[in-house]
Backbone as JSON, one array per atom type, in Angstrom:
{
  "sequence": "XXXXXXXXXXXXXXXXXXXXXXXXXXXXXXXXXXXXXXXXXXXXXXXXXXXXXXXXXXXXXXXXXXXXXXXXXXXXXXXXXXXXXXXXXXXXXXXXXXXXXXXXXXXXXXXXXXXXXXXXXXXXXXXXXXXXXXXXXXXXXXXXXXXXXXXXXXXXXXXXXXXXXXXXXXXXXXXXXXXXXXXXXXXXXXXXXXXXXXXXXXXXXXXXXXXXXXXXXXXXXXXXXXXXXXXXXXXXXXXXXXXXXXXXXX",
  "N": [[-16.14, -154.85, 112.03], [-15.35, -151.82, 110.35], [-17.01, -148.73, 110.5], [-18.86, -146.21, 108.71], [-18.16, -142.79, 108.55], [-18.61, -140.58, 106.72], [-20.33, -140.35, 103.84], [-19.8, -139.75, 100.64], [-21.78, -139.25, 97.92], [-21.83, -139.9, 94.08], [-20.83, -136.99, 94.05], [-21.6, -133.87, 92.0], [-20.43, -130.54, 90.69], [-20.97, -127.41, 89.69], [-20.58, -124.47, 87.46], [-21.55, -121.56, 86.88], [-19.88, -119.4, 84.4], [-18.82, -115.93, 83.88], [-18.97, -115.36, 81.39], [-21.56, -116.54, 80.8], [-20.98, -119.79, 80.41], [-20.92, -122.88, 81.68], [-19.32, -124.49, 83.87], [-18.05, -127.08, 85.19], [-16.8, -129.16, 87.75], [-16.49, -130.33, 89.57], [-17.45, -134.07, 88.9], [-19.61, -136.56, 89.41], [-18.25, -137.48, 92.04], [-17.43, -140.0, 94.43], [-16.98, -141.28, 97.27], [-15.52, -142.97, 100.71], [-15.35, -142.1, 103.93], [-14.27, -143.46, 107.29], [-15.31, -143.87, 110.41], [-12.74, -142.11, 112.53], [-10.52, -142.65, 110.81], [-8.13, -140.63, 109.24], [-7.91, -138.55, 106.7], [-6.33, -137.62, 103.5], [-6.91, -135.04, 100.85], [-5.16, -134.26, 97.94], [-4.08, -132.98, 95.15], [-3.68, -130.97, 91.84], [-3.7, -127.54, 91.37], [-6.52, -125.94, 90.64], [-8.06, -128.52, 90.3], [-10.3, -129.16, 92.34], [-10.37, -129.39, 94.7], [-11.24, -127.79, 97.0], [-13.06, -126.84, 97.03], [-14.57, -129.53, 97.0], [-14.06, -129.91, 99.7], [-15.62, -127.78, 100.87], [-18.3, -128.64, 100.27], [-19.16, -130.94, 101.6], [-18.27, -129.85, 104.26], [-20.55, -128.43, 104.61], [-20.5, -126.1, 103.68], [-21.16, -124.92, 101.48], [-23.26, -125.64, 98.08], [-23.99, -129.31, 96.61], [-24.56, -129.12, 92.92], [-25.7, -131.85, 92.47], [-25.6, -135.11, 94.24], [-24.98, -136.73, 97.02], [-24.2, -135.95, 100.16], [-23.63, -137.61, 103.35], [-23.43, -137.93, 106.7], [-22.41, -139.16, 109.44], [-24.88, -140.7, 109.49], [-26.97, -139.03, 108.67], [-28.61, -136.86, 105.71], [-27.18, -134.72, 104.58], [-27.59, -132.79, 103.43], [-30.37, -132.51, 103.09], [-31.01, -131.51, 105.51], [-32.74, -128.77, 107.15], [-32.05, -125.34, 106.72], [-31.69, -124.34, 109.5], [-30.96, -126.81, 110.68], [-28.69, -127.39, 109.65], [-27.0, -125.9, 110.47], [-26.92, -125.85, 113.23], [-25.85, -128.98, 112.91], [-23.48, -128.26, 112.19], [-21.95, -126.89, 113.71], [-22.47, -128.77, 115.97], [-21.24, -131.33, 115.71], [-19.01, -130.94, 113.76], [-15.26, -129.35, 113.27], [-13.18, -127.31, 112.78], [-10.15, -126.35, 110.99], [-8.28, -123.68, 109.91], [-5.79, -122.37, 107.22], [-5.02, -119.41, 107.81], [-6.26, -119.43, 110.32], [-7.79, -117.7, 111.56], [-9.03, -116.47, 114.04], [-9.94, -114.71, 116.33], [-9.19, -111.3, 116.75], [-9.8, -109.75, 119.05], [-10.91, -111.06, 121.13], [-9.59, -113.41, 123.72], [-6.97, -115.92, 123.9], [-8.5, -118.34, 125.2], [-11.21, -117.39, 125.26], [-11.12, -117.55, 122.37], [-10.91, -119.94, 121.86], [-13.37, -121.37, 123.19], [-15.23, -120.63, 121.57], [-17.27, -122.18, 119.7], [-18.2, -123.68, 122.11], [-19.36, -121.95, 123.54], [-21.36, -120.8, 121.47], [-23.33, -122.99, 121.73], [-24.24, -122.36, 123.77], [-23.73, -123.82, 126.43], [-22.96, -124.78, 129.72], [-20.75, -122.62, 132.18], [-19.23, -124.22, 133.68], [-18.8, -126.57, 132.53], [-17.65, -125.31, 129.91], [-14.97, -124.33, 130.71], [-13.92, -126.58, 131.82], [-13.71, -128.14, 129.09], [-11.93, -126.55, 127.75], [-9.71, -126.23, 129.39], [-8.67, -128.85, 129.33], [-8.29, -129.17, 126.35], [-6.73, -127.45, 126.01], [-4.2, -127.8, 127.68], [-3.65, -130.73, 126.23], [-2.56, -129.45, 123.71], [-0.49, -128.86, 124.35], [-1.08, -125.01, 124.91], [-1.69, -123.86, 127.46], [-0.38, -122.1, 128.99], [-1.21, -119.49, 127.12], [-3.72, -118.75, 127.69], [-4.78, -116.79, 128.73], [-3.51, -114.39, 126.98], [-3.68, -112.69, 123.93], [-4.61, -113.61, 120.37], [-3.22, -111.49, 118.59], [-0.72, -111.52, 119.89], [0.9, -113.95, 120.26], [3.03, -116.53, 118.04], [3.02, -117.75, 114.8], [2.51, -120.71, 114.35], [2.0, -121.08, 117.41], [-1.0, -119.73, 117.01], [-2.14, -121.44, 115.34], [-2.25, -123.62, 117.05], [-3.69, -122.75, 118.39], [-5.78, -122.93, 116.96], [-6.59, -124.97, 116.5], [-7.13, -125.76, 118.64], [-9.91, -125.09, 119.8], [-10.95, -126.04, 117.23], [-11.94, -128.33, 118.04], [-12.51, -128.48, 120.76], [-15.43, -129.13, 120.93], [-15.55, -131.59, 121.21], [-16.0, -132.66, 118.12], [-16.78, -135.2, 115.74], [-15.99, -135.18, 113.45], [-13.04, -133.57, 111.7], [-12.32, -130.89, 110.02], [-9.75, -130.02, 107.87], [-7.85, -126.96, 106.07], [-5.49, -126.65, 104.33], [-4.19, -126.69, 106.62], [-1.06, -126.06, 107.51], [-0.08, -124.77, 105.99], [0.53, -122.0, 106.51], [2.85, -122.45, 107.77], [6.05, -122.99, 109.57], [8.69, -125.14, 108.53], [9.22, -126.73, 110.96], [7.05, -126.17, 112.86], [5.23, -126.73, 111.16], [5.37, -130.04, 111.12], [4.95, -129.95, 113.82], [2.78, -129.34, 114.08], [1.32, -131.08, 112.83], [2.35, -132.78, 113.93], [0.53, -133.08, 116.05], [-2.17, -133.47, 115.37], [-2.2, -136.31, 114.17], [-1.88, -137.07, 116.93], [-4.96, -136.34, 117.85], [-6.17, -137.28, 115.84], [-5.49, -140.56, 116.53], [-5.6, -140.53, 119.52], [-8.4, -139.43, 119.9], [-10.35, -140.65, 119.01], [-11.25, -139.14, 116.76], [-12.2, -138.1, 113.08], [-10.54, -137.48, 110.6], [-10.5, -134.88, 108.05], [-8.51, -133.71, 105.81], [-7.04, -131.07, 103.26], [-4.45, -130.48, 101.52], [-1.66, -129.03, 100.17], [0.83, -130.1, 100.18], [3.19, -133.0, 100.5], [4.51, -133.5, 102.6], [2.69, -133.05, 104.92], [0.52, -134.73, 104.09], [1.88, -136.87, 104.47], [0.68, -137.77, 107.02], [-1.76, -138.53, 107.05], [-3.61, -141.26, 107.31], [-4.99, -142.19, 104.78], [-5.12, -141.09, 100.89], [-6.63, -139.1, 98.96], [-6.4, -138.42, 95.8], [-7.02, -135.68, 93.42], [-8.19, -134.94, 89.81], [-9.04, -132.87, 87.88], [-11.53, -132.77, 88.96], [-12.23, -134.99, 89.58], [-11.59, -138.28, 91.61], [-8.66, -139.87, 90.82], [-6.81, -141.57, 92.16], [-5.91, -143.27, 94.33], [-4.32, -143.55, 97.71], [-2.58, -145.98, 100.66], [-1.2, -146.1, 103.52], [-1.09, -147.65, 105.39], [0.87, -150.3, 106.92], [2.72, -148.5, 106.62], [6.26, -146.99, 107.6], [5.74, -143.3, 108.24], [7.6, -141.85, 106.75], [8.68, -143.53, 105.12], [6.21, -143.75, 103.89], [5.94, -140.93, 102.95], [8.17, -140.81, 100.99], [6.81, -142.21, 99.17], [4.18, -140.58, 98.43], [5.28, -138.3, 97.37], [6.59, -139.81, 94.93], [3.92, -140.08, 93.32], [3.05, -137.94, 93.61], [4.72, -136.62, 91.62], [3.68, -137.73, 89.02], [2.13, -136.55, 88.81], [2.78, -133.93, 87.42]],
  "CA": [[-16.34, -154.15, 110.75], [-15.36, -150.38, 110.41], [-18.28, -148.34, 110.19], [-18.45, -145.38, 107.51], [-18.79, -142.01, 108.99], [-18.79, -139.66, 105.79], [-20.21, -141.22, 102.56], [-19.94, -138.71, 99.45], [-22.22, -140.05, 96.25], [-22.02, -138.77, 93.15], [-21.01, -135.29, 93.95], [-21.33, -133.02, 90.8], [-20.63, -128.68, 90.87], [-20.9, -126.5, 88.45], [-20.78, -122.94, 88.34], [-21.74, -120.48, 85.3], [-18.72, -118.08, 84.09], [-19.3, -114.83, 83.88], [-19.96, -115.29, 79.98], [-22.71, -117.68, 80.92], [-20.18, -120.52, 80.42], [-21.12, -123.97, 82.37], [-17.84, -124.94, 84.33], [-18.09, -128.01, 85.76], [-16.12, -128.84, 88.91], [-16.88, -131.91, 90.56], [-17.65, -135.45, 88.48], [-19.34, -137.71, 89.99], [-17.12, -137.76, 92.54], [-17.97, -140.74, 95.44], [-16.22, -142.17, 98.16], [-16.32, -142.51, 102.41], [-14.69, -142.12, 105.6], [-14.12, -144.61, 107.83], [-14.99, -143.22, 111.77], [-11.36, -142.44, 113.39], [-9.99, -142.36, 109.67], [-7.65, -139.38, 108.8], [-7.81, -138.6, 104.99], [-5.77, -136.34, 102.66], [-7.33, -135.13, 99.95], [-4.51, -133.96, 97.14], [-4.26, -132.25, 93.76], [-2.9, -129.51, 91.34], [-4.61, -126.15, 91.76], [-8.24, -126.2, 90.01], [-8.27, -129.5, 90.5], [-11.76, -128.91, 92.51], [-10.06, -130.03, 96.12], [-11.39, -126.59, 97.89], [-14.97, -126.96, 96.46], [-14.94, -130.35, 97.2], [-13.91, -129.6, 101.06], [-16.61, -126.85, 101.17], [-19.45, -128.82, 100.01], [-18.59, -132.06, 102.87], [-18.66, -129.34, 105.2], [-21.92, -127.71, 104.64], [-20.41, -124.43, 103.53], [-21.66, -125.18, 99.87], [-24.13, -126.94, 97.89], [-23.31, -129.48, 95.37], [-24.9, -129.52, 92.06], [-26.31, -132.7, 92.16], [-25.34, -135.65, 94.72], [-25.19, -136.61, 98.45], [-23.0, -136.5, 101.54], [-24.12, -138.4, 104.35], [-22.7, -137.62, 107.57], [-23.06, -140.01, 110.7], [-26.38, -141.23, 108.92], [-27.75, -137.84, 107.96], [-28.22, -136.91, 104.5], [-27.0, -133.13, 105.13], [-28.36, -131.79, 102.24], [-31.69, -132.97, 103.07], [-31.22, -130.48, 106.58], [-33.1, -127.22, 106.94], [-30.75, -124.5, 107.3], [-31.25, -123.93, 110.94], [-30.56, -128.1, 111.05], [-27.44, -127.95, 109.56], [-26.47, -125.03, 111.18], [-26.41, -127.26, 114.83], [-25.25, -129.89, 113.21], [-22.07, -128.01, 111.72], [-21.56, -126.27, 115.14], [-21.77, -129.59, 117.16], [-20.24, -132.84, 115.03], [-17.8, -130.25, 112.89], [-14.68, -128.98, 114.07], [-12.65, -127.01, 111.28], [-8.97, -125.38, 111.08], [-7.78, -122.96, 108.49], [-4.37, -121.94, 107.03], [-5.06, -118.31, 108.24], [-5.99, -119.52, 111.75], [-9.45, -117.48, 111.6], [-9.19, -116.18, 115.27], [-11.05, -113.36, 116.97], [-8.29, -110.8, 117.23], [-10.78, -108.92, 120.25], [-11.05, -112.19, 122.13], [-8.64, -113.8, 124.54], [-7.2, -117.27, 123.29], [-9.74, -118.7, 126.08], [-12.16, -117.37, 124.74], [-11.34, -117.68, 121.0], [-11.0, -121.77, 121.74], [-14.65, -121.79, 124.02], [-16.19, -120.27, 120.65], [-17.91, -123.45, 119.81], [-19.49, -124.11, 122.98], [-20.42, -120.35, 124.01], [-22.76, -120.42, 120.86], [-24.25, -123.82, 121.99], [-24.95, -122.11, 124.79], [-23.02, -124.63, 127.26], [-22.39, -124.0, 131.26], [-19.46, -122.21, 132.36], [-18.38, -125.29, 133.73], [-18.42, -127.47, 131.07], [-16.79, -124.66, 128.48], [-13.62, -124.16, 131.82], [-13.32, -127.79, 131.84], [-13.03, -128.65, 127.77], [-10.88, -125.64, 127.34], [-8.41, -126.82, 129.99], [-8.31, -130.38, 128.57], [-7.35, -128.97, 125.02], [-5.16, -126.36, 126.19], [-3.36, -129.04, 128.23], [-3.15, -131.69, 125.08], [-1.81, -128.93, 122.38], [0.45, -127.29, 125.22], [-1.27, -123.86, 125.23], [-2.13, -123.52, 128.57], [-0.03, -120.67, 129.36], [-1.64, -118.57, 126.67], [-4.94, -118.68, 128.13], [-5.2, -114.77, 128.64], [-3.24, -113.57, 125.8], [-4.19, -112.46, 122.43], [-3.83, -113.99, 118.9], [-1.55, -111.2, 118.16], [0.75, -112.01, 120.74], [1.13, -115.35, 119.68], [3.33, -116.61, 117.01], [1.66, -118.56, 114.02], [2.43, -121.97, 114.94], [1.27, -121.17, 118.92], [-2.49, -119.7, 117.0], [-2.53, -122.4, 114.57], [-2.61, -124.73, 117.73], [-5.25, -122.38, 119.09], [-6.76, -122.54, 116.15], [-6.93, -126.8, 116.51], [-7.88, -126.22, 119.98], [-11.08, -124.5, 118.87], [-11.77, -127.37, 116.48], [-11.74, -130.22, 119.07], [-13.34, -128.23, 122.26], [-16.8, -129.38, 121.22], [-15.64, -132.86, 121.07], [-16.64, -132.95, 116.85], [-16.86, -136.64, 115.15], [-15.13, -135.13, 112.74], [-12.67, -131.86, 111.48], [-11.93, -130.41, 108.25], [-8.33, -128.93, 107.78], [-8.16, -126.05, 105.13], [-4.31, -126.26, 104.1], [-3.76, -126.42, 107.88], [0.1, -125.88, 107.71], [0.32, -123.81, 105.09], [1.13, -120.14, 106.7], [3.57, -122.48, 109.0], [7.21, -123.16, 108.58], [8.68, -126.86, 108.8], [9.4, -126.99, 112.78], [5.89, -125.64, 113.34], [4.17, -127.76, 110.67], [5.92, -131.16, 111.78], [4.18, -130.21, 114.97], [0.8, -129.12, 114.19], [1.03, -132.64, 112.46], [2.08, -134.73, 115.1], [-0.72, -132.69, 117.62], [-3.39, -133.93, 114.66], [-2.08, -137.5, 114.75], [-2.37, -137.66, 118.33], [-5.92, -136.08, 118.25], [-6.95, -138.58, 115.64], [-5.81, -141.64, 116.94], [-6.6, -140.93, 120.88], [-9.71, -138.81, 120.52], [-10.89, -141.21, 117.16], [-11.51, -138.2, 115.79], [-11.86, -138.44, 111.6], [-10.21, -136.29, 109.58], [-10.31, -134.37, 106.29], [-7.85, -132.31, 105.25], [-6.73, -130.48, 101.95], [-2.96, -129.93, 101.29], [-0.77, -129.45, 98.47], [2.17, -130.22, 100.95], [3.57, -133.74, 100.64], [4.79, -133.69, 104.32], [1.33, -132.68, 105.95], [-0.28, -135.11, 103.48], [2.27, -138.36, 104.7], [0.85, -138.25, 108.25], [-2.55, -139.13, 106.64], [-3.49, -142.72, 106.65], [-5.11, -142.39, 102.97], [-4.25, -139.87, 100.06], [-7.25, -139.29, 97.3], [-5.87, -137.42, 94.64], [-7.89, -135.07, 92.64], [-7.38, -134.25, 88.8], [-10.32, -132.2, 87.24], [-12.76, -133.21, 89.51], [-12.1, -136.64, 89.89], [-10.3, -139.36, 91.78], [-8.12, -140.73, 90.29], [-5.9, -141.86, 92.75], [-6.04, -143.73, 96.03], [-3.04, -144.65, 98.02], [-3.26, -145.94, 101.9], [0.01, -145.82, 104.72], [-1.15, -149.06, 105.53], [1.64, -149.86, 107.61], [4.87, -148.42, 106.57], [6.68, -145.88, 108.43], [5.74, -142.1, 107.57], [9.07, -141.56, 106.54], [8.45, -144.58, 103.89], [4.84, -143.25, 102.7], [6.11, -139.88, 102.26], [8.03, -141.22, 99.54], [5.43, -142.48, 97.75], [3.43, -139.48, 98.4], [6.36, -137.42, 96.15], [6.66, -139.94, 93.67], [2.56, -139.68, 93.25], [2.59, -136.31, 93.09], [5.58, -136.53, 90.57], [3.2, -138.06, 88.39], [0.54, -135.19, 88.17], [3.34, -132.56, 86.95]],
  "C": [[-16.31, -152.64, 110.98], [-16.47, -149.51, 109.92], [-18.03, -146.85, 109.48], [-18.89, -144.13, 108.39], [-19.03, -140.96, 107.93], [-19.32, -140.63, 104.84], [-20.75, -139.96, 101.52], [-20.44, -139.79, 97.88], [-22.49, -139.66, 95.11], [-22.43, -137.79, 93.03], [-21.04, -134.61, 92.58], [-21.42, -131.64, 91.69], [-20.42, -128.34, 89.69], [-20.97, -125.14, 88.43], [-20.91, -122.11, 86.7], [-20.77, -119.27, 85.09], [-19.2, -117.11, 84.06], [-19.88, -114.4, 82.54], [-20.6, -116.48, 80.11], [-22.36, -118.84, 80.26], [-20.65, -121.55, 81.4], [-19.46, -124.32, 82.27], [-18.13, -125.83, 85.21], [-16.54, -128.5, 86.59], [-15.33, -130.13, 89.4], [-17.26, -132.73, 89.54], [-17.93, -136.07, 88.63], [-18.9, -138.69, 90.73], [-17.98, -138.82, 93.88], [-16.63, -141.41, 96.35], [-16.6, -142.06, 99.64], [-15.19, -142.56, 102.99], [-14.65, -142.52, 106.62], [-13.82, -143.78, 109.6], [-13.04, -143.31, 112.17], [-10.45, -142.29, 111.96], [-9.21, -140.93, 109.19], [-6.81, -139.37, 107.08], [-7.2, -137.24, 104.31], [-6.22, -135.6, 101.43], [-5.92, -133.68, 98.78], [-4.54, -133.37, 95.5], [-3.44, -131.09, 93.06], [-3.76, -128.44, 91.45], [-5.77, -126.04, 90.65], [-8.67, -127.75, 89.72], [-9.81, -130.25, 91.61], [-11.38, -129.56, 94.76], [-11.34, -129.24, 97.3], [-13.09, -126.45, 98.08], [-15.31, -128.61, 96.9], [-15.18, -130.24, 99.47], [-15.37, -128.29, 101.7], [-17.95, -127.55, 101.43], [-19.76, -130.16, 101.28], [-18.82, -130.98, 103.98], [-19.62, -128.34, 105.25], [-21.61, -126.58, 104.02], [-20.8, -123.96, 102.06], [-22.24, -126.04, 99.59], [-24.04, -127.8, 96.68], [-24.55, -129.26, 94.79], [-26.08, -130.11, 92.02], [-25.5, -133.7, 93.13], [-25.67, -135.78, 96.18], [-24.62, -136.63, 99.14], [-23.93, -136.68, 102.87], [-23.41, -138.57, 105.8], [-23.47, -138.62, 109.37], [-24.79, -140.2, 110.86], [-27.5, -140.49, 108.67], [-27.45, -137.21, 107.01], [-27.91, -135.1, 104.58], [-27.2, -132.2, 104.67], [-29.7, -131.9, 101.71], [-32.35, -132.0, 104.64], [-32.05, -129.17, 106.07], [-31.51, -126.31, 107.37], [-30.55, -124.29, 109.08], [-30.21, -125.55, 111.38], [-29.52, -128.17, 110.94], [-26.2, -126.71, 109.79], [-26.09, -125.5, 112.57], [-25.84, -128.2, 114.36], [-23.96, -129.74, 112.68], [-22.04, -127.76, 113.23], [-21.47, -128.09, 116.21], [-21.08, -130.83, 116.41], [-19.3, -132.58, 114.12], [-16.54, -129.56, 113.68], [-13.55, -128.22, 112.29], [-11.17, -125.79, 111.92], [-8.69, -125.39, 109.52], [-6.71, -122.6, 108.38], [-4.03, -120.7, 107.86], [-5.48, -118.08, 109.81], [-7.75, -119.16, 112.19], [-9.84, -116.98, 112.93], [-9.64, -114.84, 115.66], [-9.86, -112.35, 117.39], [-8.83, -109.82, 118.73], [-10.83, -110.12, 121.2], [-9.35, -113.16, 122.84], [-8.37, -115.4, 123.77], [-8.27, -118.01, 123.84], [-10.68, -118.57, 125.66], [-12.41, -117.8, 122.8], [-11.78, -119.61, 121.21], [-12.83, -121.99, 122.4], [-15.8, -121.56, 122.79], [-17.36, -121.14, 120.33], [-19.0, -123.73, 120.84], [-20.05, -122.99, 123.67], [-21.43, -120.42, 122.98], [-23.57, -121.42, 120.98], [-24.45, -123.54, 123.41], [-24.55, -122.87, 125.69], [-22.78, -123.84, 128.72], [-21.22, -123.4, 131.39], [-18.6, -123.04, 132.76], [-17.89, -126.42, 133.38], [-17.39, -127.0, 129.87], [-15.51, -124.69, 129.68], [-12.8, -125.88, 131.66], [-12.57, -128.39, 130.1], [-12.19, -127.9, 127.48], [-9.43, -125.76, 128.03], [-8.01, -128.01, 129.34], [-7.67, -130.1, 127.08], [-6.51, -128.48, 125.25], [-3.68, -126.96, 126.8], [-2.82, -130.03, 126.82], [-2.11, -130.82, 123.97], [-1.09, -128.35, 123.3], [0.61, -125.87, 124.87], [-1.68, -123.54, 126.18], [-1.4, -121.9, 129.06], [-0.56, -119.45, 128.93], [-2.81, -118.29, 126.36], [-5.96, -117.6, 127.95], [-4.69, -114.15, 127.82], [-4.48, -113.52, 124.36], [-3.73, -112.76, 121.13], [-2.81, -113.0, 118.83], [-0.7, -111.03, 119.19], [1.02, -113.02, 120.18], [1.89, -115.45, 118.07], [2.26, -117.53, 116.13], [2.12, -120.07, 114.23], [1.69, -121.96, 116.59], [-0.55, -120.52, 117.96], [-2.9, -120.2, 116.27], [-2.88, -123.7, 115.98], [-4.12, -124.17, 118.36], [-6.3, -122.69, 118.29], [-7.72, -124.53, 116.13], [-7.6, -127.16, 117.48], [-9.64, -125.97, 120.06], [-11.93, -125.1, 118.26], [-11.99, -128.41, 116.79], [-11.95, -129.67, 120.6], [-14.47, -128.58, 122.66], [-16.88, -131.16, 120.86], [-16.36, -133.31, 119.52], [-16.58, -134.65, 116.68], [-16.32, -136.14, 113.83], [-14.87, -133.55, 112.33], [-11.97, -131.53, 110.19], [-10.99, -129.53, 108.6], [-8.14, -128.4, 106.57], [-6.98, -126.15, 105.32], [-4.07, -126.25, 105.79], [-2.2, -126.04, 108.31], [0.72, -125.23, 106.61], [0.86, -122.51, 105.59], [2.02, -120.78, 107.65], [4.72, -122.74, 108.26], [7.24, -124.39, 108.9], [8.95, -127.11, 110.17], [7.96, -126.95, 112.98], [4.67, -126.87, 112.39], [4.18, -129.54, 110.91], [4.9, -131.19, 113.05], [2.77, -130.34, 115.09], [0.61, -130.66, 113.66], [0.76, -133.71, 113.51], [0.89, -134.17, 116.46], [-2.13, -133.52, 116.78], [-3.26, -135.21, 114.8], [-2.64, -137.92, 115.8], [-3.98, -137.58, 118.48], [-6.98, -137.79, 117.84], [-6.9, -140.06, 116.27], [-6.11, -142.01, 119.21], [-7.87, -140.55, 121.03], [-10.51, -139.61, 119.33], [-11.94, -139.9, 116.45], [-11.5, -138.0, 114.72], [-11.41, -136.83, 111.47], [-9.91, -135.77, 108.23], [-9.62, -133.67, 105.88], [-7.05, -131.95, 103.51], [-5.36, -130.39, 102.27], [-2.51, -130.13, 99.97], [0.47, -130.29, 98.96], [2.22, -131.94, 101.16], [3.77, -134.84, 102.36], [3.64, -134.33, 104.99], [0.79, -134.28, 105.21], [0.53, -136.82, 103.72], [2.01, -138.74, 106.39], [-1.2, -138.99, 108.46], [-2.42, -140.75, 106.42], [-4.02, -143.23, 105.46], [-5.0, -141.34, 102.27], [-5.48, -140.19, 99.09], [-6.46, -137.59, 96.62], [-6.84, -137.19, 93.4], [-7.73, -135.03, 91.53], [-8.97, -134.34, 88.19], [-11.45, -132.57, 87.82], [-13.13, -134.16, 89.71], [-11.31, -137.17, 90.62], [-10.24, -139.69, 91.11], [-7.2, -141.7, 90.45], [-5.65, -142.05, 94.17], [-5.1, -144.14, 96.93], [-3.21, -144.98, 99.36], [-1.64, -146.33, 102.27], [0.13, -147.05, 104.85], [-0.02, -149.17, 107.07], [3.07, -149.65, 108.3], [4.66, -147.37, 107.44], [6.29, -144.33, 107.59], [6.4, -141.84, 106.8], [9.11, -142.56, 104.99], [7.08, -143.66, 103.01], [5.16, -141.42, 102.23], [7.22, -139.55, 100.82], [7.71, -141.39, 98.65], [4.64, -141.48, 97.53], [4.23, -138.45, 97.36], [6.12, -138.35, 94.9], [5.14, -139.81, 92.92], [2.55, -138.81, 92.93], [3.76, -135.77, 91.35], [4.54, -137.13, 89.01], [1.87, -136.8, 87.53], [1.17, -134.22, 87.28], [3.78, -132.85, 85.61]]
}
């Protein structure tokens, strides 16, 4: 039996306009995540994807509801609590990459386990092992801006999977890339999830990114409304369906 590692329960958000307007966000929104599970979450733009991705990863608070994260209710943490427990069972990449332009890639990827305070020979060893899997090893000692944006989008993955998370939230992750570069960052996430059973969450508008997912919820006003799963056709097949799906929202 697959065991649930996220469970979201009737999330609500809301947020007050600037003419003291109630704007509601989120709905009631519920569903889970299945350890090792890599999930897409889809939509048209205010469709509440971004807010939903925030609040799953601690960086916001809903409303009203609960997310439940490898059997802690995470909005039941003190702040320092869920401050360790983002830093060690979170792992997160962003469109923009988010990298320390003052720090060496080496060091930008060790980020993670320099603030948990980790040995030097524990952070040497996980930083080789990623740098090895996403083939950045060479650009060990350089600097984000050396690097093109597909080579500090991988840094940026390496980063999010040095502290060994249980699970990583992708913010548009292939968005600032082109299609050679995003093809790849794909198939490096694939691999992570299904050898490191690493879960994953990620946001996209992008069809592509969003057919290497093995389920698709689709957002509209703050709701699912729309579940589809890979099951097990070929990518190449579910990214079909993933267009005609989305053909449906427009």
């Amino acid at each position: 039996m697959t065991e649930s590692l996220l469970i979201a329960n009737q999330l609500n958000k809301s947020y007050l306009s600037a003419a003291g307007v109630q704007q509601d966000v989120l709905h009631d929104l519920s569903f889970s995540v299945d350890k090792g599970e890599f999930v897409a979450i889809m939509g048209p733009s205010g469709s509440g994807k971004s807010t939903l991705l925030n609040i799953l990863s601690t960086l916001m608070a809903p409303t009203s509801g609960t997310v439940t994260i490898n059997g802690k209710d995470i909005w039941q943490l003190s702040d320092k609590e869920v401050s360790k427990f983002r830093g060690q069972d979170m792992g997160f990449i962003f469109q923009n990459y988010n990298l320390i332009d003052s720090l060496t890639v080496q060091e930008n990827i060790s980020l993670p386990l320099t603030l948990q305070k980790a040995g030097a020979k524990k952070i040497k060893q996980a930083v080789k092992k990623v740098a090895q899997m996403l083939h950045i090893e060479e650009y060990l000692n350089k600097y984000p801006s050396e690097l093109s944006g597909g080579q500090q989008q991988r840094v940026g993955a390496a980063r999010a999977l040095v502290h060994n998370p249980a699970l990583i939230f992708g913010d548009e992750p292939t968005g600032a890339l082109d299609s050679e570069n995003a093809r790849e960052m794909m198939n490096y996430l694939t691999t992570i999830n299904a050898n490191e059973g690493i879960s994953i969450i990620m946001v996209t508008h992008d069809a592509f990114s969003a057919s290497f997912a093995s389920r698709i919820l689709f957002l509209t006003d703050g709701q699912i409304t729309k579940t589809i799963n890979r099951d097990n056709q070929p990518r190449e097949v579910f990214y079909q369906q993933v267009l005609s799906e989305l053909g449906n929202f427009n």
